[in-house]
Each structure stands twice: as structure tokens, then as C-alpha cells.
N, C-alpha and C positions, 0 to 999 in steps of 0.2 A: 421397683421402678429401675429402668436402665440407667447405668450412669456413663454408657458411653454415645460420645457422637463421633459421625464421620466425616472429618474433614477437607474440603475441597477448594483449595488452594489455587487462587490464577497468576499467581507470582511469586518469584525467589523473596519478593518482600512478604509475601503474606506468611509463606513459610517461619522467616526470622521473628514477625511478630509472635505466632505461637510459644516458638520456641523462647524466648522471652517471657512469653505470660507464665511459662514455667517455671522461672529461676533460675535457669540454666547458668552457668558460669560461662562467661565471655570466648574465653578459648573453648571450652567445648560447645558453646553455641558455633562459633566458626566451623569446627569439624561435624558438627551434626547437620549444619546445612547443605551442607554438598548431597548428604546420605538424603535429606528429604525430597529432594529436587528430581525428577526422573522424566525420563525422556524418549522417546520414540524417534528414533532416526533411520531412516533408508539411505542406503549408497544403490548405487547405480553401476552395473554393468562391472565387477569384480570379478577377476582370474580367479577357475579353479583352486588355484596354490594358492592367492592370496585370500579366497574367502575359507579358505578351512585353515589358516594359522589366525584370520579375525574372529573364527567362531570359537576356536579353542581358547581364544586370549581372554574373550569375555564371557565364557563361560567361567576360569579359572577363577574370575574377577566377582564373579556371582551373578551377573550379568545372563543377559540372552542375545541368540542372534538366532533369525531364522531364516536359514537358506534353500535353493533348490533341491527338491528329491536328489536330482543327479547329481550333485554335489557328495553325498555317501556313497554312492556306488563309483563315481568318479565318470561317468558319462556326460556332464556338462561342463562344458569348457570355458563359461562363466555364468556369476550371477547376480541378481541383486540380493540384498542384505536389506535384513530389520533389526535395528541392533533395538533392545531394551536394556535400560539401566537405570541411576544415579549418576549426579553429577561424578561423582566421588570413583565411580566405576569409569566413569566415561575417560575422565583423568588421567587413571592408571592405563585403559587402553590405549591413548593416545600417546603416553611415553615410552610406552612398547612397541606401538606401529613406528613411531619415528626411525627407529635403530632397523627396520626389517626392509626387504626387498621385496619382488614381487607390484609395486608402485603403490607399496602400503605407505611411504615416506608421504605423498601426495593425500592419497585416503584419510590421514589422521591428520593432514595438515586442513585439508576441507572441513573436516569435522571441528576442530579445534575452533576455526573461524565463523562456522556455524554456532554453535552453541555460545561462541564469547558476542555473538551480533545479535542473538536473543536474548540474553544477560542484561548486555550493555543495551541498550535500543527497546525493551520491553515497554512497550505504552504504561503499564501498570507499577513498573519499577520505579518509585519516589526515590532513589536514593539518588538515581542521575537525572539528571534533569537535561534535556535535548531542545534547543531554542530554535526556531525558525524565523530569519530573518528576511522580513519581504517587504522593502521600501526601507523607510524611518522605523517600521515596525517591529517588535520582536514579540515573539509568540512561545511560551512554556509549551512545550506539546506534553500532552497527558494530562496540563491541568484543565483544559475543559476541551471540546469539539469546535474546530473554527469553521466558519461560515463562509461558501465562497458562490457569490450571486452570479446567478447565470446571466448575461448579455448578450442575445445573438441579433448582429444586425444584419440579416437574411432574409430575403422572402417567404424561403422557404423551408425554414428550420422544420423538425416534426411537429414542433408543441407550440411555440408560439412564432413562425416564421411570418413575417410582415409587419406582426405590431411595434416594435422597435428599429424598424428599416428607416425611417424619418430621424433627421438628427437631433430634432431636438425632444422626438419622444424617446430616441433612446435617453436625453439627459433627464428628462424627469424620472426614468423609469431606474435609472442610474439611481437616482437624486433619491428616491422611494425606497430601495434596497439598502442605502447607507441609513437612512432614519430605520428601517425596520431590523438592522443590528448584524449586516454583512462586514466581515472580516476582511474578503477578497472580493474584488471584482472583476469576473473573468467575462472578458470581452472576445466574443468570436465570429466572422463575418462569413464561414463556407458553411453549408450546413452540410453535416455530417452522416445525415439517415441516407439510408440503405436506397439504393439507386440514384444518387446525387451527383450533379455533375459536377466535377471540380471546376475552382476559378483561376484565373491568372493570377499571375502575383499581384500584377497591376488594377486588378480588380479587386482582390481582396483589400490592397491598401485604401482605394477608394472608397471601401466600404466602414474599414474598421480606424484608419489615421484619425480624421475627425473629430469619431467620438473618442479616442483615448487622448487625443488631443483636448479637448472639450471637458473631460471629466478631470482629466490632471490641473486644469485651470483652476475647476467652479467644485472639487469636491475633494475632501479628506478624505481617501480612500487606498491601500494600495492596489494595482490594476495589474491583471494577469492579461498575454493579449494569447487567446487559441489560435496556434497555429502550428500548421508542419511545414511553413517554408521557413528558409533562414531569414531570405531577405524581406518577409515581412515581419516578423521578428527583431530583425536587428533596424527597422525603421522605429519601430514600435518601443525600441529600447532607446532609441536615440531621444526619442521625445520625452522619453523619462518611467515608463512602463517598468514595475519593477518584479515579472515573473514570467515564463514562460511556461503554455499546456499542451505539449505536446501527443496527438493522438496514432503518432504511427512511433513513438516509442523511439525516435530518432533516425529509425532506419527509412524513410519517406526522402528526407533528402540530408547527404552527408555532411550540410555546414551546418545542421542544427545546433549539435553538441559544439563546437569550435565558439556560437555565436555565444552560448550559456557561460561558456566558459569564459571569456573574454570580456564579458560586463559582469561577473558572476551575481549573477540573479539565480535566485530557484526554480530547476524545471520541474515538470510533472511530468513523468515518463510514462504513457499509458501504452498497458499491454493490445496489440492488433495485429492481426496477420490475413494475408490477404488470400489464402487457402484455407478455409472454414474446415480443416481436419485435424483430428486430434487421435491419436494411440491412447496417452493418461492426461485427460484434463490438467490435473492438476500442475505435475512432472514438465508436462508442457510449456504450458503459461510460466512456470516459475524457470524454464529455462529459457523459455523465448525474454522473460525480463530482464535475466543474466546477459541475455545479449545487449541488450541495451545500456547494462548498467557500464560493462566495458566500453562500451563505445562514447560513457559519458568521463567516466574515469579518464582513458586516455585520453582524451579533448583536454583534458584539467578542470572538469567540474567537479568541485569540491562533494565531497558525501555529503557534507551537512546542507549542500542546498538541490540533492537530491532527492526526489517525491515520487510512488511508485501509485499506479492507478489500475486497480486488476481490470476495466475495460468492459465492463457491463455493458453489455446492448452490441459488444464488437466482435465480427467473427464469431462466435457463438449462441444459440438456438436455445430459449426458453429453459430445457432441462439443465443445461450447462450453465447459462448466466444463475438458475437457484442453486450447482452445486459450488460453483464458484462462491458465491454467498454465506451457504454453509462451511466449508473451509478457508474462508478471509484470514483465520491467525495464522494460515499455514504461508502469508502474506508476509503479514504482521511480523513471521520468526526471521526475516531477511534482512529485517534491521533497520529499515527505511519509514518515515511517514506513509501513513498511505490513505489519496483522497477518491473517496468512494463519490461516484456519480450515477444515480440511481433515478434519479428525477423524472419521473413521469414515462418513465421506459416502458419498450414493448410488452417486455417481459412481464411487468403490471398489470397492463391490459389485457396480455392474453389471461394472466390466472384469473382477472377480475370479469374479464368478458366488458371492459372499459373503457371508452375513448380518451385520450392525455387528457383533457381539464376535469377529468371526472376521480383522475388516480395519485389525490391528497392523503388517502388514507393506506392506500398502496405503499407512496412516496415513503410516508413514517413508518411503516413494517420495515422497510428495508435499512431506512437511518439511525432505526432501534437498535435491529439486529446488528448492524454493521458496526456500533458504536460500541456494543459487548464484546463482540471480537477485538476490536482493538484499533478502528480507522483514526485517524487523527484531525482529516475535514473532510466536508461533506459538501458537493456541487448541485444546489438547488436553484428551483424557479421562485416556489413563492415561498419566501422567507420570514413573514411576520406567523404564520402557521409552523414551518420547522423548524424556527430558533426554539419555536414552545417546544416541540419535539427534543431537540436536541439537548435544551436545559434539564427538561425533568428526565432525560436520561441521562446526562452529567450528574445529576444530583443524587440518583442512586449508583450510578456506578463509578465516579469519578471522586464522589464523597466530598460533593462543593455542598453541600446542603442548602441549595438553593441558590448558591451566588455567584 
């Protein structure tokens, strides 16, 4: 009988436990974890000169990088890079790129920052713990999936546009979501599907003041308000609304970020672009979110009450919102929370051949999936069905056993 297994490790902490279950001595567990840890990284767009002194460096190091054909014969004038390593490898290259020219000083400093924001920010990594504070509330992220109930009061939402247009059905409906074990309560009054007319400012506050007024009164809750204007935002904060969902990612109008910043509440920065074209999905999206994360930075919105939202159902077409799905840790590795909104989407329907109130079992494929990967909450309609979801997949993956 075999006495060996293969082990497959989702974290720098699962690594340490092994190595621990060994005996290992303290200092040499320290130096053997770097060597366990390995890593897949791409740089982007690298000088001839400077990818043939990265390939030599990490090869030296025992390491891999793979670059363009042209890159040995010397016919490409730049390229991208796959570096393959260890932490331990990646280390040593990084204190060699510093010293070199060719804009490797920049190269190892991006890498550095990468690798230390999936370290540090790992959904899975127990040893730091990352709090999310939204109202009075503070939230451990990684120790379970928080809940954020959907509210639209629209006529015309996709999935349930009309039934909560009346104020005081939104408050029962409010008032239902918090008994059925919502975390957040994201209140949003434009609906968002695809051929939507936008509203005025002074429409939207008509729609949504109200009820955030109304629920801040009569319910324990904290209340996120959807939107992408400032100044419905910063009304919605005055009344005491303590989050901000923003779905153009900040770049829709430029006092969003100033407004987050200035009462700092947590935004949700959700990735959208208003040209449905893409060269590399992925490369894309994670640089289209770069743009936004600067734009919240510089406002002065704090990291810790930044939330990134890879934008399901936005700008991208059935095939892409499932690849998007499939690579969510490549999310995940940017450092940020991130809330997955997946709730009765097209994308659903099309694979299920399903109209929205029929795609509950849809909705939990993707809360499952999403919650493996590493999301941290999840933007749902019906809640007494995907807390169930969400718990028993906390309980195996989050290792609450139940609770």
C-alpha cells in the first residue's frame, strides 16, 4: 500500500500547518515556508533587455520565466513574462531587480507589492484577520460569507422591478430580509439591466431617500445606498447610510470617490465599462479595477474600506461572465474583499434555458463556486434559501462547523 499523498494546499497557512505536523524546528519551519509557497506571475509589456536579465536572474535562482520566441533570437522588442517560483525564489529576485536598470527597479517593485497583498489580504490566511466596518458593525472577513439583501425600488429592475416600488412594501420586504439573516442591506432605486434608461439625480433620491430614511428608523440593519451619483450618495450618507455600491467603478461621475472618502464608509467598486471589448479578459478587468482603485486612493479612501466587485452581468456576454467566475482568486490575489453579485443573472438563465424567479438553484452554483474561490459577500434576492447556501458552504470551507 502507498504511503504517500499529494498535497494541495489553498494557503501560506495550510502550508505552516504541515509543516508543523512534522516537527519541524521553528527556524527551519520559517525558512521552509517560503520554499513551499509557489507562484505563477505574469508581468506585462517588458523591454527586450529587461526580460532577458529577468530570465537569467530567475533561472539562476531555480526558478522559471517564460518569454517570447523573439526574445532569443532578439527580434522582439518587448514582452510579457511568466515567472514560475517560490516565495523564497521570488525574494531573491526581487532584491536583484531593485539594484538593475532597464525599469526592472518598477518591475520588482510591482511584484513585491503583489505577492505581499496576497499574503497579507488572503481570504484563507487566519493569522491576519481583516475587519470590515460598515455602520456600528464590524465584520472578521474570512470567518464566514456576509449577506448583502438586495432592495430595488424600481419599476423596472430585471428580477423583481415593481414589487418593492411602494414604501412601505419595500419596508416589510426590508423588515423580511433582516429576520431571514442579512448582513447588509443594499438599497438601489435605477435599475441597472441592459437597455435602462437612466434617472435624474432628483429622481433617484425620490425613489430611494425614503426608504433608507424609513429603514434607518424601524430597523437594525446596516444600509448600503446603490448608486453612481455623488449627490445621491452623499444625501443618503447624510441620513446616516453607512456604505456605498458603486457600479461604474467610480468613473461614472468624479465626486464619487471624494464623497466615500469624506464620510469614510465602504465603497464597493464594481468593475464596468461601457465598450463591451476585451484583448485578455482577465488582464483587462483587473486593470480596468486598477483604475479605479487609484482613483479611490487618491480621494483618500482608506484600503480597508475598499470592496472590489468583478461585475457579473456588466459588459460581458455569457462565455466571459463563466470565465470571469472561473478565475474569481485571480481577484481574490489583489488584496481587497470582494462581493460577488450573481443573483438571478442572465448568465443563469441563458445556461439553464430559465426565466429569474426560476434560477434559485442557478443563484447557489455560483455562491458555492464563488465562496471556494475566496469572495467575502455575496449580493442576493432571496435570502432565507442562500444563507442556507452560504452556511453549509462556510462549514466546509471556512471550517465554522456549523456555526
Amino acid at each position: 500500500m502507498s504511503k504517500v499523498r499529494i498535497l494541495l494546499p489553498h494557503s501560506r497557512e495550510d502550508i505552516k500547518k504541515e509543516i508543523s505536523k512534522i516537527g519541524a524546528s521553528k527556524p527551519g519551519s520559517v525558512i521552509m515556508l517560503d520554499k513551499g509557497q509557489f507562484f505563477l506571475v505574469k508581468i506585462y509589456e517588458v523591454s527586450l533587455k529587461g526580460s532577458i536579465f529577468v530570465k537569467q536572474e530567475m533561472l539562476s535562482k531555480g526558478g522559471e520565466a517564460v518569454v517570447a520566441h523573439g526574445v532569443g533570437d532578439l527580434s522582439s522588442q518587448e514582452t510579457d513574462i511568466l515567472l514560475m517560483g517560490t516565495m523564497k525564489q521570488y525574494r531573491l529576485l526581487i532584491k536583484k531587480l531593485k539594484m538593475q536598470p532597464f525599469g526592472l527597479k518598477s518591475i520588482a517593485a510591482d511584484i513585491e507589492e503583489a505577492l505581499a497583498q496576497y499574503n497579507g489580504h488572503h481570504w484563507m490566511d487566519t493569522s491576519k484577520k481583516r475587519v470590515l466596518k460598515v455602520g456600528d458593525k464590524s465584520f472578521n472577513l474570512g470567518d464566514r460569507t456576509l449577506l448583502m439583501g438586495i432592495l430595488n425600488v424600481t419599476p423596472d429592475s430585471f428580477s423583481d422591478g415593481g414589487k418593492f416600488y411602494d414604501l412601505n412594501k419595500a419596508l416589510e420586504q426590508a423588515r423580511l430580509m433582516v429576520q431571514e439573516g442579512i448582513d447588509i442591506l443594499d438599497v438601489g432605486g435605477e435599475s441597472t439591466r441592459p437597455n435602462s434608461q437612466p434617472l435624474s439625480e432628483q429622481e433617484e433620491m425620490e425613489r430611494v431617500i425614503p426608504v433608507i430614511e424609513r429603514v434607518l428608523k424601524e430597523l437594525e440593519v446596516p444600509v448600503s445606498v446603490d448608486t453612481y451619483k455623488a449627490s445621491v450618495a452623499e444625501e443618503a450618507l447624510k441620513l446616516g447610510a453607512h456604505m456605498l455600491n458603486d457600479v461604474w467603478g467610480l468613473k461614472e461621475d468624479p465626486g464619487m470617490a471624494s464623497v466615500a472618502a469624506r464620510y469614510q464608509v465602504p465603497i464597493c467598486i464594481m468593475h464596468n465599462r461601457k465598450v463591451h471589448q476585451y484583448q485578455d479578459l482577465m488582464k483587462d478587468i483587473i486593470f480596468d479595477l486598477r483604475e479605479s482603485l487609484k482613483l479611490a486612493l487618491e480621494a483618500g479612501v482608506k484600503s480597508e474600506n475598499i470592496i472590489l466587485d468583478p461585475g457579473i452581468g456588466f459588459a460581458k456576454n455569457m462565455e466571459e461572465n463563466l470565465e470571469v467566475m472561473y478565475y474569481l482568486e485571480e481577484l481574490v490575489a489583489l488584496g481587497y474583499p470582494i462581493l460577488l453579485g450573481t443573483s438571478r443573472k442572465s448568465t443563469i438563465g441563458k445556461v439553464l434555458d430559465l426565466p429569474p424567479e426560476e434560477r434559485l438553484e442557478g443563484t447557489a452554483a455560483t455562491l458555492t463556486l464563488g465562496i471556494t474561490r475566496g469572495v467575502d459577500i455575496v449580493r442576493v434576492h432571496d435570502i432565507k434559501y442562500m444563507k442556507r447556501v452560504v452556511d453549509m458552504t462556510d462549514a466546509m470551507v471556512r471550517k465554522l462547523e456549523g456555526k
